[in-house]
N, C-alpha and C positions, 0 to 999 in steps of 0.2 A: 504494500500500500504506500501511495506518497507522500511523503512529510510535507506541507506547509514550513516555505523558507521563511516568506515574506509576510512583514508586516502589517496590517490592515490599516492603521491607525482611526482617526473620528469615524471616515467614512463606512468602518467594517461592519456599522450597527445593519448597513441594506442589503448585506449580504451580495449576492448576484444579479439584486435587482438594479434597475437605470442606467447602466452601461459604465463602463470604464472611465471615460472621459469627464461624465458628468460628476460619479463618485469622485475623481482624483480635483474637480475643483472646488466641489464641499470641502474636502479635507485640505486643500491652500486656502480657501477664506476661513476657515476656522484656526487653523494654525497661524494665520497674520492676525486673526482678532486674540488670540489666547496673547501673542507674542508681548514683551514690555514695550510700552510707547513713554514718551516721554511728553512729561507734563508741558503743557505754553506757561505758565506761570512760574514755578517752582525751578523746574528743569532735571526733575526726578526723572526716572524710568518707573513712575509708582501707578500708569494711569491704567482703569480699568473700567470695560463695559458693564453698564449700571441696567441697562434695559436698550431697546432700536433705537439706537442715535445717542442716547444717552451715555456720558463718560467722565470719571470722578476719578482724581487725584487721591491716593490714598495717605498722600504723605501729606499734603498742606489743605487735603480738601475743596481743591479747587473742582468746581463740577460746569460741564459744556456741551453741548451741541457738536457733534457729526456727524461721520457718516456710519450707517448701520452697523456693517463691520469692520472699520478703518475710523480712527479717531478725526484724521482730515480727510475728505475729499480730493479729487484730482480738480475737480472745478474748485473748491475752498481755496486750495492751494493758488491758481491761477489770479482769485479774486483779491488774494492777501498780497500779493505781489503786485497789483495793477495797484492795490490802496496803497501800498509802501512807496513805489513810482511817482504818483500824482502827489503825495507826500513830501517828496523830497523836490519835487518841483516848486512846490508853492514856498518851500524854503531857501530856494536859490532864485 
């Protein structure tokens, strides 16, 4: 009979069901939400998913708005950089 080498990891809970592909990108969004993020305030590695979107600082308690499973967004990201720009505009 054959041993099982490989790991299943989150995804293992669906067994054979929904395909390879779909299973192995549950298990990348879960492993990038499980992962340490680091706080915008503090600048801990302490932040953590509180509920969808929701995410709280466990070190200084700062708590904020993102994205589901990513504490920023790809778009957040782009928005914070345009305010940073127009920012440094109105100061020179």
């Amino acid at each position: 009979m054959a041993k099982n080498e490989g790991q299943t990891g989150s995804a293992g809970r669906f067994g054979a069901r929904y395909g390879r592909v779909a299973r192995r990108r549950v298990a990348e969004i879960e492993e990038e939400m499980e992962d340490d993020h680091t706080c915008p305030e503090c600048g801990k590695n302490r932040v953590d998913r509180k509920g969808t979107g929701i995410w709280e600082c466990s070190y200084c308690g700062y708590k904020y708005t993102g994205g589901t499973y990513r504490p920023q967004t790809p778009g957040g990201k782009t928005v914070t950089r345009s305010i940073r720009a127009a920012l440094a505009d109105d100061e020179e």
